[in-house]
N, C-alpha and C positions, 0 to 999 in steps of 0.2 A: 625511282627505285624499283629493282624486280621484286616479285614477291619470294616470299621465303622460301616456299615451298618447291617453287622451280629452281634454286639454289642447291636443292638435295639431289643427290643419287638413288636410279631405284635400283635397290636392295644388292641383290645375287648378281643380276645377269650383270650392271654397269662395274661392279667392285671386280670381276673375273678378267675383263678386258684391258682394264685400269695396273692390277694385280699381274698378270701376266707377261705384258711386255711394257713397261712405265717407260716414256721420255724423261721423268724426273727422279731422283731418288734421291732423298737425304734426311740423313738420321742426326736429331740430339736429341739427348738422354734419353729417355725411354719411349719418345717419338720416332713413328717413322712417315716421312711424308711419300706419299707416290702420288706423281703427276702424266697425265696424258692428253694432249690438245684436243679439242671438242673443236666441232665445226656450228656449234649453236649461238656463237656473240657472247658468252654468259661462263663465269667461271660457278663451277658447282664441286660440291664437298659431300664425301661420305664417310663416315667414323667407324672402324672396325676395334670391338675393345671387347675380348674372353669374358664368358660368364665365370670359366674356371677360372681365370688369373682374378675376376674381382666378383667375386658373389653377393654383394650386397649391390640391390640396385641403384640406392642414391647413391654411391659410390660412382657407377659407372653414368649417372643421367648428371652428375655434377661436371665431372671428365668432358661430355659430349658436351656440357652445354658453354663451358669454357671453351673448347676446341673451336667452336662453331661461332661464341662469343668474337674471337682474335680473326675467324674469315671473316663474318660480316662488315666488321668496321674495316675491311681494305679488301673489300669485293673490287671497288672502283680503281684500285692501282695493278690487281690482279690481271693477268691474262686470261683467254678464253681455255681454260682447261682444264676438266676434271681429277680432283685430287682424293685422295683417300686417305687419311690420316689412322694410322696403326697406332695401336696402343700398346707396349710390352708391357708385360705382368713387374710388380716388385716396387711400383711406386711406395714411400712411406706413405701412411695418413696424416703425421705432425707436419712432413715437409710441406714449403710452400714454395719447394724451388721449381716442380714440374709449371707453375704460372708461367714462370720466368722462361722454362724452353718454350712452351708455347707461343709464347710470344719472340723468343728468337726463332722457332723454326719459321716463321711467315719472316720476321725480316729478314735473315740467311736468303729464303728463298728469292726475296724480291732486291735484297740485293747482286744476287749472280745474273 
């Protein structure tokens, strides 16, 4: 197993190149995934979520850490690509359906 940390994106400069011209693109519900091939052997994730769309922080460190939960467990089916997972603003707090895209946006993906 790699370690976690080489799984991450750094910060600015990787999300700009990712962001810019994505080989992948695909949205459900308030997901947005962008993918781009890496040449490292190693699928890696980075999570872009507004301070302004969610000002509280467990709000947005619970978001990350589900998003990151759903890649880790199918790093191993994944390709070598770097992905960046968008967050739009307007999630509810009662819903529990954004799980539910999350976990479809990885299988959508992995099934195209």
């Amino acid at each position: 197993m790699v370690e976690k940390k080489k799984l991450s994106i750094p910060a600015k400069e990787g999300f700009e190149k990712i962001l810019s011209c994505p080989d992948v693109k695909l949205s459900i519900g308030k997901f947005i995934l962008y993918g781009k091939n890496n040449f490292i052997n190693i699928p890696r994730i980075g999570i872009s979520i507004k301070k302004k769309d969610y000002k509280l922080a467990h709000k947005r460190n619970l978001l990350k850490r589900q998003i990151k939960g759903g890649f880790y467990s199918r790093t191993k089916a994944l390709p070598s690509m770097d992905f960046v997972v968008h967050v739009k603003s307007g999630l509810s707090k009662k819903s529990t359906k954004y799980k539910d895209d999350i976990t479809s946006l990885w299988e959508t993906f992995l099934a195209e």
